[in-house]
C-alpha positions in Angstrom: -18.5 21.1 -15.2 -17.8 19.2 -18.3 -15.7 22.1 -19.4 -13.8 22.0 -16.4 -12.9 18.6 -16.3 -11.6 18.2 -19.8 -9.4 21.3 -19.3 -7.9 20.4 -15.6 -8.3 16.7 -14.9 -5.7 15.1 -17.8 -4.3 11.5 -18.5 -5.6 8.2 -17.9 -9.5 9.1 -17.7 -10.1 5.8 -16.5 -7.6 5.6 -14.0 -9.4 9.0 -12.1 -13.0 6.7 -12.3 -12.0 3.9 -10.9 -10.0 5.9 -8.2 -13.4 7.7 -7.8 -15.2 4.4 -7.5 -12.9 3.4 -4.8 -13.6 6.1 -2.9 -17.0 6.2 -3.2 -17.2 2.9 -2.2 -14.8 3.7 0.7 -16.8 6.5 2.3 -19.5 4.1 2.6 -17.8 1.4 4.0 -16.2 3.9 6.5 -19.9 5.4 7.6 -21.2 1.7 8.1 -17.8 0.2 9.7 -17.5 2.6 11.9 -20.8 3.0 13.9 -19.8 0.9 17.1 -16.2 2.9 17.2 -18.1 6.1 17.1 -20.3 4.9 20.1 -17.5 3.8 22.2 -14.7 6.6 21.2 -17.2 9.9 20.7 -20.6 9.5 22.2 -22.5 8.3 19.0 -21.3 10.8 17.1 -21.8 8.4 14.0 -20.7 11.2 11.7 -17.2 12.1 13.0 -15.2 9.6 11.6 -17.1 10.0 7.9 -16.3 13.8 8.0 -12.8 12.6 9.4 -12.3 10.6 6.6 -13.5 12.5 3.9 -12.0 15.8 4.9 -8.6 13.5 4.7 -10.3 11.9 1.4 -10.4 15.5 0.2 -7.3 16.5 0.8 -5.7 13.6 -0.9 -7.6 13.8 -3.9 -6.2 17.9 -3.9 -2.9 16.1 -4.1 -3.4 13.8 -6.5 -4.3 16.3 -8.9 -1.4 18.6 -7.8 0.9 15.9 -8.4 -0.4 15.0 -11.8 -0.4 18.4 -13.2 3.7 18.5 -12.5 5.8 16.8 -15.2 6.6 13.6 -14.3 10.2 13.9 -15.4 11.1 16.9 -12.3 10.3 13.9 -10.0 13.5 12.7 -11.2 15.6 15.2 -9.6 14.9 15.2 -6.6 14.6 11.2 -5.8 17.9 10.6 -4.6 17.9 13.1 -1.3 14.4 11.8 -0.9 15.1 8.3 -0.3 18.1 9.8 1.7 15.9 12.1 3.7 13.6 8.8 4.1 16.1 6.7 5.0 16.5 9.9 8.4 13.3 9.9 9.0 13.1 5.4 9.6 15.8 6.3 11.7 14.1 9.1 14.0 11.1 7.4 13.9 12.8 4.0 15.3 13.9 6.3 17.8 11.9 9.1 19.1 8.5 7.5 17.5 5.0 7.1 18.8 5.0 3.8 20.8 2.1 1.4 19.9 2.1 -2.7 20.6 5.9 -2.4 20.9 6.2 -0.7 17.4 7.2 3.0 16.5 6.1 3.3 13.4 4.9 7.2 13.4 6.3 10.1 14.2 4.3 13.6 15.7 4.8 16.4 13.7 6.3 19.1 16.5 3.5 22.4 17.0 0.8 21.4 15.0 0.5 17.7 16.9 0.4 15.9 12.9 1.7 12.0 13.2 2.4 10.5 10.1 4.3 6.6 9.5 7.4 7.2 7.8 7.2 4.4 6.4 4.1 6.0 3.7 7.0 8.4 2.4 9.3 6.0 2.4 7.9 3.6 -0.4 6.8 6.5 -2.6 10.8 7.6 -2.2 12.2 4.5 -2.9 10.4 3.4 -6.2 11.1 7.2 -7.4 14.7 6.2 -6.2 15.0 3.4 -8.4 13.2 4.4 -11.3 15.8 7.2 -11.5 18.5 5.1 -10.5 17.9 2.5 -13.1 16.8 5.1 -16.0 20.3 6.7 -15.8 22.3 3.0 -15.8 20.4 1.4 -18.3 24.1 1.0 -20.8 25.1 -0.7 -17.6 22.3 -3.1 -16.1 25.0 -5.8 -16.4 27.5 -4.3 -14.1 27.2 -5.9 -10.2 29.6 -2.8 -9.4 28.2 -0.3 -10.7 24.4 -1.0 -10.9 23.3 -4.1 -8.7 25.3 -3.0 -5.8 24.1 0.3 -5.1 21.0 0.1 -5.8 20.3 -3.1 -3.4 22.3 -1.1 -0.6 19.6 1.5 -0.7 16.8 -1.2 -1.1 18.0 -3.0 1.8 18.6 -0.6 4.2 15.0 1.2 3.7 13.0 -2.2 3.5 15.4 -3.4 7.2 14.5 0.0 8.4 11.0 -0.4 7.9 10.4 -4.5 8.8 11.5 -3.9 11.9 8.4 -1.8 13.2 6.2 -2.8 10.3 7.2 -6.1 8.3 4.0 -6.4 5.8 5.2 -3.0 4.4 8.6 -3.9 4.4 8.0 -7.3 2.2 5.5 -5.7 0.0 7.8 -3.1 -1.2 10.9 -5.2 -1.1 8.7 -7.4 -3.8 7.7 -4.4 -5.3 11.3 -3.2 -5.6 12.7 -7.1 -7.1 10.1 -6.8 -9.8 11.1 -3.1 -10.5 14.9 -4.6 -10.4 13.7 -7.2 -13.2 11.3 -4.7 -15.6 14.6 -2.6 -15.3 16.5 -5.2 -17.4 18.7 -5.8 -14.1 20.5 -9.5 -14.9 18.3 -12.8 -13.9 21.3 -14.2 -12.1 22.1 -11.6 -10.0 18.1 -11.3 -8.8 17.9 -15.0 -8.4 21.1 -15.4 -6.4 19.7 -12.3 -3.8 16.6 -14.2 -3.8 18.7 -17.6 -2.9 20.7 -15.9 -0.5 17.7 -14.1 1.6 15.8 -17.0 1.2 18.5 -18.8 3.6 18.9 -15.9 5.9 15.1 -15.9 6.8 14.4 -19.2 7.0 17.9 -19.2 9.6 16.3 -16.3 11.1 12.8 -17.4 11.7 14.2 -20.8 12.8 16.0 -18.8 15.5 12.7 -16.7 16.8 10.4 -20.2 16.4 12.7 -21.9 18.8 13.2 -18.9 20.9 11.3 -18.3 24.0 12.2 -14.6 24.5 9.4 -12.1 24.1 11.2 -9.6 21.6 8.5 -6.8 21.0 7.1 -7.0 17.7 9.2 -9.9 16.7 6.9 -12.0 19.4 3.3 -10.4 17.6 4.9 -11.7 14.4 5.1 -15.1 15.9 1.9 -15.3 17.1 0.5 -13.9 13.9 1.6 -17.0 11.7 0.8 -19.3 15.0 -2.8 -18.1 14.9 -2.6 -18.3 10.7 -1.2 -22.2 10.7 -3.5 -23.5 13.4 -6.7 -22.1 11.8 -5.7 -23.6 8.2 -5.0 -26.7 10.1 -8.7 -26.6 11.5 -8.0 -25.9 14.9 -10.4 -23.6 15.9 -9.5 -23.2 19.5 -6.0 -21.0 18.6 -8.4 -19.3 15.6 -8.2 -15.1 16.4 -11.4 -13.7 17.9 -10.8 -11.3 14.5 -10.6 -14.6 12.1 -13.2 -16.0 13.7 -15.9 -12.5 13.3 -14.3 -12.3 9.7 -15.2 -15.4 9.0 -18.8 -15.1 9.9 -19.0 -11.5 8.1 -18.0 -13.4 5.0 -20.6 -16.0 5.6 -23.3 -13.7 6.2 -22.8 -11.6 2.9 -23.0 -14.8 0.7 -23.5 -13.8 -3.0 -25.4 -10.3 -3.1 -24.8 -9.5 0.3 -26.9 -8.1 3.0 -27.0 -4.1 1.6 -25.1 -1.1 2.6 -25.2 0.1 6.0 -26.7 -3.6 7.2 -23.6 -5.2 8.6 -23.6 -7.1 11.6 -20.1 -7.8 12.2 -19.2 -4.6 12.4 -20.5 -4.7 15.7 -18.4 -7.5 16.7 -14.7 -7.6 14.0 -11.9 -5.5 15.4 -10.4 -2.8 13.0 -13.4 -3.4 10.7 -12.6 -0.2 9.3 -9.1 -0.5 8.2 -7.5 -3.7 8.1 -10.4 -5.8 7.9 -12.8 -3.3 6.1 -13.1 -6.2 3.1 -14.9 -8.5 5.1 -17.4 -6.0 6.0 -17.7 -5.3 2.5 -18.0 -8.8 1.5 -21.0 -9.1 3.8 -22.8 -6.0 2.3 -22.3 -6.6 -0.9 -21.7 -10.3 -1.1 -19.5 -12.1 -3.4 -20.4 -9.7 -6.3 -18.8 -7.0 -4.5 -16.0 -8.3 -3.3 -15.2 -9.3 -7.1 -15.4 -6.2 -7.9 -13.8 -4.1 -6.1 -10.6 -6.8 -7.3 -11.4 -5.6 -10.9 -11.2 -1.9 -10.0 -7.6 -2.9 -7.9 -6.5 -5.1 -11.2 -7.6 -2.0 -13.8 -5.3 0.0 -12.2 -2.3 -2.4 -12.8 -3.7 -3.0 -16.6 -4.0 0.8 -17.3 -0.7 1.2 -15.2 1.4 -1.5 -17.9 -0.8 0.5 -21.2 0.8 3.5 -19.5 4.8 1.6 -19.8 4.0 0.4 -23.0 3.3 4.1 -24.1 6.2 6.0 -22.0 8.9 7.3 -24.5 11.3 7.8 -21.2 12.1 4.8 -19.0 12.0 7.1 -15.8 8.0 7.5 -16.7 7.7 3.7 -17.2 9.8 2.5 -14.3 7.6 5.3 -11.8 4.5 4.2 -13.1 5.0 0.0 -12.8 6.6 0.5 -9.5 4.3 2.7 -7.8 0.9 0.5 -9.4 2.8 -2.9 -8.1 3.4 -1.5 -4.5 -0.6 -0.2 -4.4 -1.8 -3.3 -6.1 0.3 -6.0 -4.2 -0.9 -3.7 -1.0 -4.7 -4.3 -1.7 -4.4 -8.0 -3.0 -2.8 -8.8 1.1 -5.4 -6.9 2.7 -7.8 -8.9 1.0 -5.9 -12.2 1.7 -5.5 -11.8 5.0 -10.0 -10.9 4.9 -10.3 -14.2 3.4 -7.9 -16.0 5.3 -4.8 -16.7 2.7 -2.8 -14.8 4.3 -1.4 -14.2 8.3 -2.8 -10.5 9.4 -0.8 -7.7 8.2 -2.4 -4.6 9.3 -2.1 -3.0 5.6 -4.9 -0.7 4.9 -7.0 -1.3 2.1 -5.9 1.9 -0.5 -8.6 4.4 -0.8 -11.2 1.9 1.2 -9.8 1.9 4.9 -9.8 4.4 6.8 -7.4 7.1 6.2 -4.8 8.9 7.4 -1.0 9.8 5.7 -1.4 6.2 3.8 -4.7 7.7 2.1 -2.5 10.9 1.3 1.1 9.2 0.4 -1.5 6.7 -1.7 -3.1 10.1 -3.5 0.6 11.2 -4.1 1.7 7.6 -5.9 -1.3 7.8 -8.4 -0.5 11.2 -9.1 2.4 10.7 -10.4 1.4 7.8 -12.1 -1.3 9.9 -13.7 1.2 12.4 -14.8 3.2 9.7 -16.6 0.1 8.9 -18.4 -0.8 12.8 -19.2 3.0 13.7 -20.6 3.9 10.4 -22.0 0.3 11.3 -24.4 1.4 15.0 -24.8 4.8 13.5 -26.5 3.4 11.1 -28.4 1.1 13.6 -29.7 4.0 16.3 -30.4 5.8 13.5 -32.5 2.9 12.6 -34.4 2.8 15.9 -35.4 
């Protein structure tokens, strides 16, 4: 077994333990979380959504160390008619996609019945997007024309496309894609004057919806969202969510060891305990300590992710690998905020915790590649030692 691994599972060893840690820790979050759901949806079947979810688990894991074994550099070619073909797909899916609380965010894959959001492909594409984009213009990071332009253009229009079914995802990899933007030596002032200027437009915007009295879909659940979010942290606990409230007590009950695996009680109670709120339930099983450390497995990721940059002779491999660490760490960090109540609810999955689906597998994918950076970003180093 030993043999094995050393010969087929390459780069960043400690990148594949932590995400094995994470999955671990996810399966038996997803057992535990899920026992009323299985009750209600399948008959008590408390094993159906663990073999769900590890089947999917499985299959991601298959990817990830497809994807890693693959040069990192042939991810280049392709990344502009992905983002292209992404940019299609936002556009069906705004269309023709699965309806759920006035957002289409998934689409059904015709014949063989598969749904998958979009959305997941999308902010794999676009970092690939700009990493190649940026690697190819770096004698010209200081050109608006020719460098800025473009590459906000695509930025915009796949982040719009995405905020207006699914707005956590959108901001998270709009942030993702400024910090990219700035790591890629774009100009200060031209990042701080989009910054300016979209600061203006949202606040103009959001003015407009607060004042507004016209239920308008999803922009309406975002409203009530940040309602529910500024009257609890204001202490008014009769607009609090029935979910902040069952968080809140999960949280409570866990204290600083927690209460042990598989002993949750809210659970029973805490809506989507197995996706977007699947940290509370861990912070009541295993407490405090836990929670802690499942932060320093998210925040290894980003440290190995940045050794990996610093090591990357090619500034395609650096630019992948940054980008596609930000989006999954920035990801978990607001599922977690939104547990603990600093943040308004999301609805982003915890990566490799909640419960999965094409977000697990797109997830898979993004450290793949990042692994790959790692694994021929060594080899080279190696070859020029020699």
């Amino acid at each position: 077994m030993l043999k094995w691994i050393r010969e087929n599972i390459k780069g960043d060893h400690l990148i594949w333990f932590v995400v094995a840690l994470l999955s671990v820790w996810g399966v038996l979050a997803i057992y535990s979380s899920t026992c009323s759901l299985a009750y209600r949806e399948q008959g008590g079947n408390t094993e159906y959504y663990l073999i769900k979810h590890v089947g999917i688990l499985l299959m991601g894991l298959f990817l990830m160390w497809l994807t890693h074994m693959v040069d990192f550099q042939y991810y280049s070619r392709p990344a502009k008619y992905l983002v292209y073909l992404a940019i299609l797909l936002l556009i069906y899916t705004l269309i023709f996609g699965n309806d759920l609380n006035h957002a289409k965010r998934s689409i059904t894959i015709p014949g063989i019945g598969l749904s998958f959001q979009s959305s997941d492909f999308a902010k794999v594409a676009l970092v690939m997007y700009i990493a190649q984009f940026l690697s190819k213009r770096q004698e010209s990071v200081d050109n608006f024309k020719k460098t800025f332009l473009p590459v906000l253009i695509v930025i915009v229009a796949v982040c719009a496309l995405i905020g207006v079914a699914d707005l956590s995802t959108a901001a998270v990899l709009f942030a993702t894609s400024i910090l990219l933007l700035f790591i890629g030596r774009i100009p200060a002032k031209h990042l701080l004057a989009l910054i300016g200027s979209g600061t203006i437009v949202i606040s103009i915007l959001v003015f407009a919806i607060w004042k507004s009295d016209t239920d308008i879909g999803r922009v309406t659940t975002w409203k009530h969202r940040i309602e529910s979010y500024v009257s609890f942290v204001g202490g008014d606990e009769t607009a609090e969510s029935y979910q902040n409230q069952q968080a809140n007590i999960a949280i409570a009950n866990g204290g600083l060891t927690g209460k042990g695996p598989g002993k949750s009680e809210q659970r029973n109670f805490l809506p989507l305990a197995f996706s977007d709120f699947i940290y509370a339930i861990i912070l009541e099983e295993y407490g405090l300590i836990g929670g802690l450390f499942v932060m320093i497995l998210y925040l290894t990721l980003l440290w190995r992710a940045v050794l990996i940059v610093v090591h990357s002779p090619k500034a395609f491999g650096a630019l992948l690998a940054i980008g596609l660490s930000m989006t999954l760490v920035i990801q978990a960090f607001m599922n977690m905020g939104v547990a603990v109540h600093l943040l308004p609810n999301t609805g982003l999955p915890l990566p490799f915790i909640s419960m999965g689906g094409t977000s697990l597998l797109f997830t898979s994918i993004a450290m793949g590649i990042i692994l790959s950076v790692s694994r021929f970003s060594n080899q080279s180093e190696t070859e020029n030692e020699a």
